[in-house]
N, C-alpha and C positions, 0 to 999 in steps of 0.2 A: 504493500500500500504506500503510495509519495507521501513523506512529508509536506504539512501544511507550508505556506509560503515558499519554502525553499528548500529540496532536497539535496542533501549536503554530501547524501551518500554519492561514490564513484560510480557507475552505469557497468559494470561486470558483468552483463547478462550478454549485453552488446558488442562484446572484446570481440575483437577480429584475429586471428591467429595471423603472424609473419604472412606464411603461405596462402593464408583468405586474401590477406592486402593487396598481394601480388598478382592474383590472380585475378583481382576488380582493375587492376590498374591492368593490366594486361589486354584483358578484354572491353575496357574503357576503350584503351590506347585503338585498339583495333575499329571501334564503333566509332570512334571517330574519324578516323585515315581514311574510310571507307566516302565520307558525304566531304571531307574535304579532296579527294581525289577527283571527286566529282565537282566539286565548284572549280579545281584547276585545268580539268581539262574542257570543260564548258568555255570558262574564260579565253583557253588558247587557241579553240576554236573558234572564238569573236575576232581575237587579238590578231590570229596567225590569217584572217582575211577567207576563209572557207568560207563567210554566208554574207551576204548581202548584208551591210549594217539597218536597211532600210527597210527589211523583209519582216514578215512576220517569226522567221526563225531565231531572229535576234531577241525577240521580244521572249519566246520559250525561254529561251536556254538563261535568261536573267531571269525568269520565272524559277526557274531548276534551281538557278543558285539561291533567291531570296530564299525559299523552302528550303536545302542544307542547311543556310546559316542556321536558321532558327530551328532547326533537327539540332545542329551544334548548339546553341542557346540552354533550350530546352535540356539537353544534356546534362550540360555545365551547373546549370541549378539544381537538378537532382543530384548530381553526386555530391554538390556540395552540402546538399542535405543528407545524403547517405553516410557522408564522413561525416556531419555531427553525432547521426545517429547512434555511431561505430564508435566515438571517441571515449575511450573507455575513462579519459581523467577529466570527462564535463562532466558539470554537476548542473543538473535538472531543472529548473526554476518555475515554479507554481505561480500564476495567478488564481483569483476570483473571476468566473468565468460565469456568465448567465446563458447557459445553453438552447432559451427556448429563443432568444434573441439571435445566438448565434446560426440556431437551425433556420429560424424567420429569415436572416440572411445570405444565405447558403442555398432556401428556395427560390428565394425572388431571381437570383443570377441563374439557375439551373433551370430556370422556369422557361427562360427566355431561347434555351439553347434545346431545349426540349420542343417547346412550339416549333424553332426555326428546320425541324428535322421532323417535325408531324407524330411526334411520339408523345403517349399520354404520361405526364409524371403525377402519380399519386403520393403523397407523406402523410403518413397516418402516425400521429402521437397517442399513445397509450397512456403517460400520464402526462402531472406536470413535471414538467423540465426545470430541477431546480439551479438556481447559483450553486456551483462547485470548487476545487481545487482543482486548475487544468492548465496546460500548455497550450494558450489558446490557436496560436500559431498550427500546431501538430495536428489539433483536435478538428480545425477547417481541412489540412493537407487530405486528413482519412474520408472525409465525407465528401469532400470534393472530387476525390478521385475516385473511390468507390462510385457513384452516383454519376460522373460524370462518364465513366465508362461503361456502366447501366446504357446509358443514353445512348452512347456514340456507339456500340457496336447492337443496338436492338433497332430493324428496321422500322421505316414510317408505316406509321400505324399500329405500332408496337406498343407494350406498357410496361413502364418500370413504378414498379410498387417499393416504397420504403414504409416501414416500422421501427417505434423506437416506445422504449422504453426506461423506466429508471425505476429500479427496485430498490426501496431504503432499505430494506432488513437485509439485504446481500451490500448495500452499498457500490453499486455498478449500474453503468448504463448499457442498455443489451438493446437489440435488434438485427434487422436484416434487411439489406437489398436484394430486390430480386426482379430478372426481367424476362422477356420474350424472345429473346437476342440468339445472336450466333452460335452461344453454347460453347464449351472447352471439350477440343479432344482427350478421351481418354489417355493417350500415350502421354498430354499437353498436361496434365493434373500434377503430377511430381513435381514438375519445374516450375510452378506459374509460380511460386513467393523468389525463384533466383533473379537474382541481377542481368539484367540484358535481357533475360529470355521472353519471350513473344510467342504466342500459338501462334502455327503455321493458317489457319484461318483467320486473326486479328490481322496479320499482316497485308493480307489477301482487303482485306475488310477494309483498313486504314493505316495508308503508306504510312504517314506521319508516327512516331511514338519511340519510346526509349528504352520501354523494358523493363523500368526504373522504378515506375509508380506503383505497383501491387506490393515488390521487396522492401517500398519505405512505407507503405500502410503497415506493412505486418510488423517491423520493428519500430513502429512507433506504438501500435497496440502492445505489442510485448514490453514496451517500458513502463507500460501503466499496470505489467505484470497481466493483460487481458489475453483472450482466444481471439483468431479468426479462420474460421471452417470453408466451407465452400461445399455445394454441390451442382451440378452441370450435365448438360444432354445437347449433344448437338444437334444444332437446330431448334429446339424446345426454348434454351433460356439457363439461366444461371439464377445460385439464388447465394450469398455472401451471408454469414450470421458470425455475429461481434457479440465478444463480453467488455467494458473495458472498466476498472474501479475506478471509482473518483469520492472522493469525500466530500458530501453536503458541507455547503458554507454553514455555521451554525449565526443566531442572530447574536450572540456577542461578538462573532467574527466580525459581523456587517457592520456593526455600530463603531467596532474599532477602525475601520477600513474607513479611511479618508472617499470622505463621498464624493465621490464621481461627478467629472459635468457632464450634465445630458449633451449628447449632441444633437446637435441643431441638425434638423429637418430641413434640406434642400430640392424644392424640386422646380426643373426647369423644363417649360413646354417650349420645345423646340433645338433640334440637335444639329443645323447646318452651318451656323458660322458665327453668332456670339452667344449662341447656347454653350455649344463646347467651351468657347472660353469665357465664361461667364462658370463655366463649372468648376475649368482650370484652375481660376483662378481663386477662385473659393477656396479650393483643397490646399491650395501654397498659403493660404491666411490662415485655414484652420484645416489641418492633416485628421481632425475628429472624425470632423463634417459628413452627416449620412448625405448624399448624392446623388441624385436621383434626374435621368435625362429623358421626355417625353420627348419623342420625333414620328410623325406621321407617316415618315416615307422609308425607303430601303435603309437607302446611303446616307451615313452621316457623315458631319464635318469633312466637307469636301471644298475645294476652292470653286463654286460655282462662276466668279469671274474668268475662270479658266475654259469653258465649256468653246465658247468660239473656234478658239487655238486649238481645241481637238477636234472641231469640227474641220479647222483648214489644213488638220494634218503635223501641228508645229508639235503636240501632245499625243502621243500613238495610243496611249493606253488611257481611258476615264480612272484607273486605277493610279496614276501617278497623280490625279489631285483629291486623291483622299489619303496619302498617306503623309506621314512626318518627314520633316528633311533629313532623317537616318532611316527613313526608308520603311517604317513602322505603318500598314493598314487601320486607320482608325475605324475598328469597327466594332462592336459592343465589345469582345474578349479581349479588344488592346484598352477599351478604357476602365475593363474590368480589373483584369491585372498588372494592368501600368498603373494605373490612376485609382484605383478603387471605387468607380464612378459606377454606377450601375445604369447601363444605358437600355432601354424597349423602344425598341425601331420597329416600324411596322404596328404601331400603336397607337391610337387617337385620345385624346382628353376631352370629353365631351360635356361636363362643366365643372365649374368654378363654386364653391361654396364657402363666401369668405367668412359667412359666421361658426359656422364649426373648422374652419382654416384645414378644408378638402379638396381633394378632386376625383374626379372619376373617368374612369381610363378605360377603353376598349383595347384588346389585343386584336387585330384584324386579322390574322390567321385561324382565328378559332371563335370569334366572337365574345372572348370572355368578358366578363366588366367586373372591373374591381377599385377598388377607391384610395387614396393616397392620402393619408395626412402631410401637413406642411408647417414649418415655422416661418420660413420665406418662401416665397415663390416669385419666380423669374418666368414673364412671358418673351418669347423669342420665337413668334408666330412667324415672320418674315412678311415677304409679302405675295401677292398671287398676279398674276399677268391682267393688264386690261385687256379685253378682246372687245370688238366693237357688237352687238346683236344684230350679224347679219346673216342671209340663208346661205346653206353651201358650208357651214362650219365641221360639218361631221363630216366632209368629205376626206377620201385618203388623202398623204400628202400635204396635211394642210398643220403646220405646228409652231408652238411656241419654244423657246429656248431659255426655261426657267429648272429643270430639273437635269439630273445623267441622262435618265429614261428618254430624255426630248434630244438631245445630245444623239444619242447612240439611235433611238429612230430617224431622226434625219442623215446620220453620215449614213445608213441603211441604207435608206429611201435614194439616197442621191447617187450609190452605187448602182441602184437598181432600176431607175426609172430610165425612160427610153428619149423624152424630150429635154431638150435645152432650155428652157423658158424657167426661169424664177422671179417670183415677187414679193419682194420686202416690205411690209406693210409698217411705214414707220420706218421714220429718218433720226429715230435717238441710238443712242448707247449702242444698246442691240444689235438695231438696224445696219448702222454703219461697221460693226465688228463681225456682224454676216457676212455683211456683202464679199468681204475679201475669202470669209471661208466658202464661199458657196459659188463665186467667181473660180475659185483655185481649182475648183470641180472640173470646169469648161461652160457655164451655164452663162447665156446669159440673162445679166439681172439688173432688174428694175425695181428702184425705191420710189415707193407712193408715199407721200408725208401733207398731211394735210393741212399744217402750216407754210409758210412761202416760206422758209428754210429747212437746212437739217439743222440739228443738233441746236435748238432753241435756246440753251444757254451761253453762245456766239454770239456776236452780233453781226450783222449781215457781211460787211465786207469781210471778214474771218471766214465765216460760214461757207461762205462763197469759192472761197480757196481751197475749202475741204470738197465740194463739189466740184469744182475744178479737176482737183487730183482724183477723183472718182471717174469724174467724167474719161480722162488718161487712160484710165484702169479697164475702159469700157461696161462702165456702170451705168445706167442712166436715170436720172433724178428727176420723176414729178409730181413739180409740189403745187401745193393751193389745189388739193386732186384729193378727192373720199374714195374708199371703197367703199359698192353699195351692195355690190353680192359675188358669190363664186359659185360659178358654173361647173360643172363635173359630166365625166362619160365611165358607164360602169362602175363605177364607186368613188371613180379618183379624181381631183381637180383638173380640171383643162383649160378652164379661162377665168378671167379676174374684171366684172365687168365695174369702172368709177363712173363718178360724177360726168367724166367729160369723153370716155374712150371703151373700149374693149380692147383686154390685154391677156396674150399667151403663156399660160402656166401650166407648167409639170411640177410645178413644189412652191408652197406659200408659206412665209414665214410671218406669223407677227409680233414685231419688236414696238407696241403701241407702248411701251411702257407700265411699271408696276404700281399694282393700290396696293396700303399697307394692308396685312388679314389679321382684319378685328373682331372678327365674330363671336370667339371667346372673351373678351374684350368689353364686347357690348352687353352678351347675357349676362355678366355680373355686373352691370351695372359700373363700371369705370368710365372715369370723363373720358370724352373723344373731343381732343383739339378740330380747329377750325379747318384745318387742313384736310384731317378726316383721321387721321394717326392716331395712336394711342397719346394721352398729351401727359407727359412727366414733368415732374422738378429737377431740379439740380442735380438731386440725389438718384435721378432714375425712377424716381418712384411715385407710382402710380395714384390716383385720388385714393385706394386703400395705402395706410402705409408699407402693408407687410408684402403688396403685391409690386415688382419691377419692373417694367418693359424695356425692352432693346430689339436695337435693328430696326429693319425695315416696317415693322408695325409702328414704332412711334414718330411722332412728332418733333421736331428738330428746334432749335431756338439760332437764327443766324446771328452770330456776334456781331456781324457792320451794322445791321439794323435792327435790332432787336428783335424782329420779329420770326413767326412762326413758319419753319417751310419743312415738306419733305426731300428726303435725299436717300433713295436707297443705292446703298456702295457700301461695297465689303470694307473698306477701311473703317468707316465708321460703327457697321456693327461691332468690327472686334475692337473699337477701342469703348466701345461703351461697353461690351462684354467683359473687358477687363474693369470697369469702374462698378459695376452691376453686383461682377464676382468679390470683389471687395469691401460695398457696402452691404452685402448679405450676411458679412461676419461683423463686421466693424463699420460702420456708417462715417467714412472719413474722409472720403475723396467727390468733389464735383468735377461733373460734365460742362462742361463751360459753354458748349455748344459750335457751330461748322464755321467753318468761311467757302463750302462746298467748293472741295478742291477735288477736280477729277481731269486724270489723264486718261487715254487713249490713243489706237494704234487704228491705220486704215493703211493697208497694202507696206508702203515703205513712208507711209505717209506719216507723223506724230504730232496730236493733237489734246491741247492741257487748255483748264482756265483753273482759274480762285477767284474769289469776290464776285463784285457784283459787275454784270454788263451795262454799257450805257443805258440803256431802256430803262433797265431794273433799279439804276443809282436815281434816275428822275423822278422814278416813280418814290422813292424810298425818303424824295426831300433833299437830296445833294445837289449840287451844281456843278455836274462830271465835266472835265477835263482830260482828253485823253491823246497821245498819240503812236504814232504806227513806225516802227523802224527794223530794218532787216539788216541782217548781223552774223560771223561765221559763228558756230557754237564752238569754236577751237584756235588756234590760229592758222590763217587762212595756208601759209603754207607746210601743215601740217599735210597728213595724207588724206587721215578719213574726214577730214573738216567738211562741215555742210552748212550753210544757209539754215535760218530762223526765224522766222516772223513773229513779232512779240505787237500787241497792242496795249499798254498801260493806261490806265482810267483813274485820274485823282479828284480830290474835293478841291475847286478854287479855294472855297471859302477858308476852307481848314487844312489844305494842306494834306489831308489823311489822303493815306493811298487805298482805291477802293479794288479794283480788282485787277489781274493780267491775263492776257490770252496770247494764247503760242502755237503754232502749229511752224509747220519743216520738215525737213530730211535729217535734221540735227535735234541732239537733246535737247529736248524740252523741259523734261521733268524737273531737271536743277534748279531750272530758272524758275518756273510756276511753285516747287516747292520754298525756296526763299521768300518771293512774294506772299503765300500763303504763311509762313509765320510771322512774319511782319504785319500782318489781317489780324491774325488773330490778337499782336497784342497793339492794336488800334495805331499801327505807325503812321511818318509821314511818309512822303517821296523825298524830302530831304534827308531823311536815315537813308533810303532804297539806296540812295545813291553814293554814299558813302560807307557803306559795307564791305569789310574786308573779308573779301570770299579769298580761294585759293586757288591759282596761277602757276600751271606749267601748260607746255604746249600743246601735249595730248587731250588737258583738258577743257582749256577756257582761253580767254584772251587777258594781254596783262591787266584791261579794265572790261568785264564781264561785260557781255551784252546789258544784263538785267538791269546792271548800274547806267550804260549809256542811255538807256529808256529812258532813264530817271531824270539825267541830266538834260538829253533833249525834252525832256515833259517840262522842266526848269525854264529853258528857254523860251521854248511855247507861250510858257507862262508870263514872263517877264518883256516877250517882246521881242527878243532878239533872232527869233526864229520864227518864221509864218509859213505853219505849211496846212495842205490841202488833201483828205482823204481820199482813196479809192471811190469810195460811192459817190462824193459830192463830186468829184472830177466827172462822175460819167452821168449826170444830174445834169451837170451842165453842156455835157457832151448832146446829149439828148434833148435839151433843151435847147440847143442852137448857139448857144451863148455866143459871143465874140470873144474866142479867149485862145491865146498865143500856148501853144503845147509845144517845148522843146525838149531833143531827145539830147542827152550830153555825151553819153557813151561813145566810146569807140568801135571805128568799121566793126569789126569783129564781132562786137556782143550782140552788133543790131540784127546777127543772124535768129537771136532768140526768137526776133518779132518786135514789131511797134504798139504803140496806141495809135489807132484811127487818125489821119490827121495830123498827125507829130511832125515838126520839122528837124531835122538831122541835121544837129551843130555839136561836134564833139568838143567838149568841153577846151583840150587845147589849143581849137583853133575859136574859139569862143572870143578874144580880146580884140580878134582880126575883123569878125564878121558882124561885129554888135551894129553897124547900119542897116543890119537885113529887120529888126526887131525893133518895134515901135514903142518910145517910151507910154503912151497913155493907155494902152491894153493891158489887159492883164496877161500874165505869162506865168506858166506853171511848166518849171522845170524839171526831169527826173531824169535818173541813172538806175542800174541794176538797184541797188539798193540804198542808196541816199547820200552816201558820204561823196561823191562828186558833183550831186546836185547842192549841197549845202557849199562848193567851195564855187561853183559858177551862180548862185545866187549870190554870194560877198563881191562877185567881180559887178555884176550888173546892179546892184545897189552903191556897187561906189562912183558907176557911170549912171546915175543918177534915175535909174529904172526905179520905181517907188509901189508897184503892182506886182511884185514877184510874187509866189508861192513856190513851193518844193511838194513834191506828189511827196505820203508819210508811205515808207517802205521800199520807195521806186518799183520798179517796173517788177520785181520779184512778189511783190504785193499786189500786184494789179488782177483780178479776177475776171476779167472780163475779155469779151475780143479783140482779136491780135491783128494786125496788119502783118502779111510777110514781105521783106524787102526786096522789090523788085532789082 
């Protein structure tokens, strides 16, 4: 029988003779040589050039090795538990253990792996389960692996039955597993408690496994001095019967025992992207913390910003964005025994009961419902696609891009269909991150956007550039254009009829944009911001205080203007999932709320803003100021240097810098991320501009683009600089104006193309030719990208020209039609 709290005696039961040692390490050594032979020679078959890096056989043979390693893993931690087991000079150590809690534990995770393989699990308790004297560690190992080997070799539709008991007058806890399952060979019976060994059927059953698990159940039963038997039929089932002693905690024991904190009750509805870390981060606050992750669908914690780039091919497998950057599958068993998080995917919470602090949960494999209590509760609903209500939606072919499942039916669909024709419903986020994957196809594709731009957080002449370079791509864009129905043959979509045309489709996508999903939300009665979001405080938390929202269900507070907007982007759920996960232990961290900074990728195209668009600063009460200048992101004669279009928008009055927008063939991200923290802590453009960013040739130039914005926004400002945008240039182009357009560039560049119109005075010979150019017109000068038109506007203002402008970005900014040089 253990000693209470701490058994002091030496473990002599467990001694391994010299020759025992030798012959685990032996046969260790051997069980292992075997899966790393196999991961060397997979490798040197990649490495040595046999398969196509591009092939699907690449993709196996890293398949083969992820599976060795963790054959190796899995190993490694059994033996190291087998050598505790064996070490004859540890000494024992006993806690107070409350077994009905721990059994309560032990089902909810078992429960979940059981559904996911269609096998019924029964746990039948005969009494109560009282507090004991137990190695709580050892006591989960035995039941965990007993029970979870129940599971895993009894087929679907199988049933593994547990029993348990606890007899005080014996002092022991006794029962039995038993299932339906494969059964053990007779010849298999002798050897099933040795190290390594495996029925010649288990194996057959399930590649995976070490051999390890039944030899360290039975020396951990034997250290509590208990039995475990076993009887078996192949085919039939197997049945496991345990004795193991434990000593009832007595109530003077309990009274002395420093009481325990309850752990706190975590449960969070929603497991894609700041559910998970929203849980994460819980468990690094408080390691207690019970855990608890509701998710509706398959797949959890996945990078769903990534679904495009597998759809265009750049990501081969939907499996590389659910896993950890060590290469770890985040799937219930990684956040069961990495994290201790108990995750039910493929489960729904069907409501909310904040006065008894519940919920109620369906398992959709099996229909169960069962109900959760909660200390905190975290919603991480996300959000769901807008689709417009029109006819033709049920047709094949026709999909959103919000789940893998949507992912992987359309890279399907696009292998399999027979026409070229796509249409992108919806010129946001989505839309434009389609188009390149579904372009890369052979398809061609047409964006319907029923506002007169794409990407409505642009402002037109930005916007206009990203359409441009679409247009390059052989995309074609029409906007101020509804859909009002789709048409189908046979089942499948074949035409796409708007507002103003009929249009050829063999694949329809709609990137309308997300609502946040409040429906949980609404039935318990939580405020819903104006927006339509879940509406939070500082703290994340909801008009209950114990309930928190994050992510794309809630409501955002923008810091330039105080006001209310939605933004669903992966950034921001996971950084409110980390502030979420934090105030569910400790209430100590606020959200401070967006400067909605988001970047994106269109073919070779890169396109970013922060803050607020002209439009949006007018509306908001500013008095925007903005201008437009292109710039290398490098130094120009660098190799990869490329061109960048930045447009900067500040407050006259005050000086604060409101927002930037960038798009190019060059980094953007840098520059829009700078801007963006400067937004957030309310700067001006006079800090922008003297910012000491960092300077070498590969990266930047010795004075950042982002700072010359600034500086030229400075001038603008003050006077010394008068220039004229894309859009108003061609205002007045089309408006007939009377207005002098000179080109300054040299022969050369004017191969790019002109402006309509333009007269061709290269800037050198500019001092010669100023009698062609009439002082009382106005004249707007430009070059590829401004810096030659700013030094032939100083020569014509000091020849007393007083109507100059400079086009803002030159000719690399210009979005509109070209002249080609005769």
């Amino acid at each position: 029988m253990p000693n209470r709290k701490k058994n002091t005696r030496k473990n002599p039961e467990n001694k391994i003779s010299a020759k025992d040692k030798w012959q685990v390490l032996r046969v260790g050594a051997h069980q292992l040589r075997a899966p790393l032979s196999t991961i060397s020679t997979q490798i040197k078959t990649i490495l040595g050039g046999y398969v196509d890096f591009s092939s699907s056989q690449v993709k196996q043979l890293l398949e083969g090795i992820d599976r060795k390693t963790r054959d190796m893993m899995n190993m490694l931690n059994e033996l190291m538990d087998l050598a505790q087991l064996s070490d004859a000079e540890k000494e024992l150590s006993y806690e107070q253990v409350g077994l009905e809690r721990e059994m309560g534990e032990i089902k909810e995770v078992l429960d979940a792996k059981a559904r996911l393989k269609g096998v019924e699990l029964n746990i039948k308790i005969e009494s109560i389960l009282p507090q004991v004297w137990a190695q709580r560690d050892s006591f989960r190992h035995v039941f965990f692996n007993l029970i979870e080997n129940a599971v895993k070799y009894t087929p679907t539709g199988g049933r593994v039955e547990v029993w348990l008991n606890y007899s005080i007058p014996l002092r022991r806890l006794e029962g039995s597993i038993s299932d339906t399952g494969i059964g053990i060979p007779a010849e298999s019976k002798g050897n099933l408690f040795e190290e390594f060994y495996r029925a010649p059927n288990a194996k057959l059953e399930e590649r995976e496994g070490t051999g390890l698990g039944l030899a360290i159940v039975k020396r951990i039963i034997e250290s509590y001095k208990g039995t475990l038997e076993f009887e078996s039929e192949v085919g039939k089932g197997t049945i496991f019967r345990f004795t193991m002693p434990m000593v009832q905690v007595t109530e003077e024991e309990k009274a002395k025992q420093p009481e325990k904190r309850k752990r706190k009750k975590i449960v969070i509805i929603g497991g894609r992207a700041a559910g998970p870390k929203a849980a994460a981060r819980a468990l690094r606050m408080d390691a207690d913390a019970d855990i608890t992750v509701i998710e509706r669908e398959r797949f959890l914690s996945y990078a769903g910003c990534g679904l495009p780039y597998f759809l265009a091919g750049h990501v081969k497998d939907t499996r590389m964005l659910m896993t950890t950057p060590d290469g770890d599958l985040r799937d219930p068993e990684f956040f069961r025994r990495v994290k201790g998080i108990a995750v039910y995917n493929r489960t729904e919470c069907l409501s909310i009961d904040k006065t008894k602090k519940e919920i109620e949960i369906k398992f959709l494999r099996d229909n169960e419902i069962r109900k959760l209590v909660y200390d905190k509760l975290i919603l991480a609903t996300g959000g769901r696609p807008i689709i417009p209500s029109i006819e033709g939606l049920n047709l094949k072919n026709v999909f959103t891009l919000n789940r893998i499942e949507d992912a992987r039916g359309m890279r399907k669909a696009l292998k399999d269909i027979s026409g070229n024709n796509a249409v992108i419903v919806g010129g946001g986020l989505i839309g434009i991150e389609s188009a390149e994957a579904i372009a890369s196809c052979g398809l061609q594709v047409t964006i319907v956007e029923a506002r007169d731009q794409v990407l409505s957080m642009l402002d037109p002449e930005i916007a206009l550039l990203v359409q441009k370079h679409l247009n390059q791509h052989g995309v074609k864009i029409l906007t101020d254009e509804r859909v009002m129905k789709l048409v189908g043959e046979n089942g499948a979509v074949t035409k796409v009829i708007t507002n103003k045309r009929e249009l050829p489709a063999t694949i329809l996508i709609f990137g309308t944009g997300v609502a946040p999903e409040t429906k949980l939300a609404v039935s318990a009665a939580l405020e819903i911001g104006e927006t339509g979001g879940i509406k939070v405080n500082e703290w994340l938390q909801t008009s209950e205080p114990d309930i928190y929202a994050i992510g794309d269900c809630v409501e955002n507070r923008d810091i330039i203007t105080g006001k209310p907007v939605l933004l669903p982007l992966g950034s921001v759920a996971n950084r409110q999932g980390r502030v979420a996960g934090t105030n569910v232990i400790l209430n100590s961290e606020a959200f401070p709320g967006i400067v909605e900074t988001i970047v994106l990728k269109s073919f070779d195209y890169n396109i970013g803003c922060t803050g607020l668009n002209e439009t949006d600063a007018i509306e908001a009460g500013f008095n925007p100021l903005s201008v437009v200048v292109t710039g290398s992101d490098k130094e120009h004669y660098y190799p990869s240097a490329k061109n960048i279009i930045l447009k900067l928008i500040g407050d006259r009055d005050s000086g604060r810098i409101l927002g930037l927008q960038a798009v190019g063939h060059g980094d953007i991200s840098k520059r829009i991320d700078v801007a963006a923290a400067l937004l957030s802590t309310k700067e001006t453009i006079d800090a922008l501009s003297k910012l000491d960013l960092g300077y070498a040739p590969p990266y930047s130039t010795p004075m950042d683009i982002v700072c010359i914005a600034a500086n030229v926004y400075k001038n603008k400002f003050i006077g010394s600089f008068t220039g004229i945008s894309a859009l108003e240039l061609k205002h007045k182009l089309d408006a007939k104006e009377e207005t002098i357009i000179v080109d300054v560039r040299n022969q050369e560049e004017l191969s790019q193309g002109m402006i309509p119109s333009a007269l061709s005075i290269p800037l050198r010979s500019l001092r010669g030719r100023l009698h062609e150019l009439p002082k009382d017109k106005e004249i707007v000068i430009y070059c590829s990208t401004g810096l030659s038109s700013y030094e032939a506007s100083c020569i014509l203002r000091s020849q007393g020209f007083d109507k100059v402008n400079i086009l803002e970005g030159g000719f690399f900014a210009w979005p509109f039609e070209q002249e080609a040089l005769l």
